[in-house]
N, C-alpha and C positions, 0 to 999 in steps of 0.2 A: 690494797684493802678490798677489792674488788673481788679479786680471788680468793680472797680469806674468807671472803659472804659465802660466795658461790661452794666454796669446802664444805663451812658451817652447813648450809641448808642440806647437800646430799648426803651429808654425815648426820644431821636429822633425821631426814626423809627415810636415811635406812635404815635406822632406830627406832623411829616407830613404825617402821614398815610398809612404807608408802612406795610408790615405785618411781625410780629414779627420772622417766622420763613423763612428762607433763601430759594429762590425759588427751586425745584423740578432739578434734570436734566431730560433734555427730551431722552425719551425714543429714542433707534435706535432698530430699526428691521424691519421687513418686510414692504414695501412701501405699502402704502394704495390703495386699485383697485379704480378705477375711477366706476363713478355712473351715472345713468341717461342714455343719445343715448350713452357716450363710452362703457356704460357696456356692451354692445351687442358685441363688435368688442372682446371682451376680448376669448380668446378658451382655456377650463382647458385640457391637453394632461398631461398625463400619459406615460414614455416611459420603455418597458423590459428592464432587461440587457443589452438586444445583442443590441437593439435599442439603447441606450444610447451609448455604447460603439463606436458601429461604427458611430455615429456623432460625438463624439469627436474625434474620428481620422481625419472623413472629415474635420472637422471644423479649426483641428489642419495644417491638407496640406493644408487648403486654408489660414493659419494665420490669424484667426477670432474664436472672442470668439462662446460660443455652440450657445448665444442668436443671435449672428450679423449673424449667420451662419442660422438657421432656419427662421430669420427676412428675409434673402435674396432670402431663398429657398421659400418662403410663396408668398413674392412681385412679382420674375417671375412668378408662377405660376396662379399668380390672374392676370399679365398684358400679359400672353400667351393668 
């Protein structure tokens, strides 16, 4: 009975045109960079150790993630 499902549905599937094997999961990982005039806004940094480290302390006293904390550092200093 099993396999008379399993007929059924591909014998479906290929009548109305669907394709035989079950769609893909989409991929999660890294967000795709923006292209075109955003690409220019985009800045690749690199931070040492001790760089790193003492942003997430700061970031940590101000209760803001590393990104909201250098997003805010970057904004004053471009509206100073």
């Amino acid at each position: 009975q099993l396999m008379e499902q399993l007929d059924y549905n591909l014998l479906y599937r290929w009548f109305v045109g669907l394709t035989l094997t079950p769609p893909k999961a989409k991929k999660v990982g890294r967000p795709r960079l923006p292209k075109g005039d955003a690409k220019g806004r985009i800045v690749p940094v690199r931070f040492n150790a001790e760089d790193l480290k003492r942003i997430t302390i700061t970031a940590k006293a101000s209760k803001m993630t590393i990104s909201e904390w250098i997003r805010c550092i970057l904004n004053a200093a471009i509206n100073a």
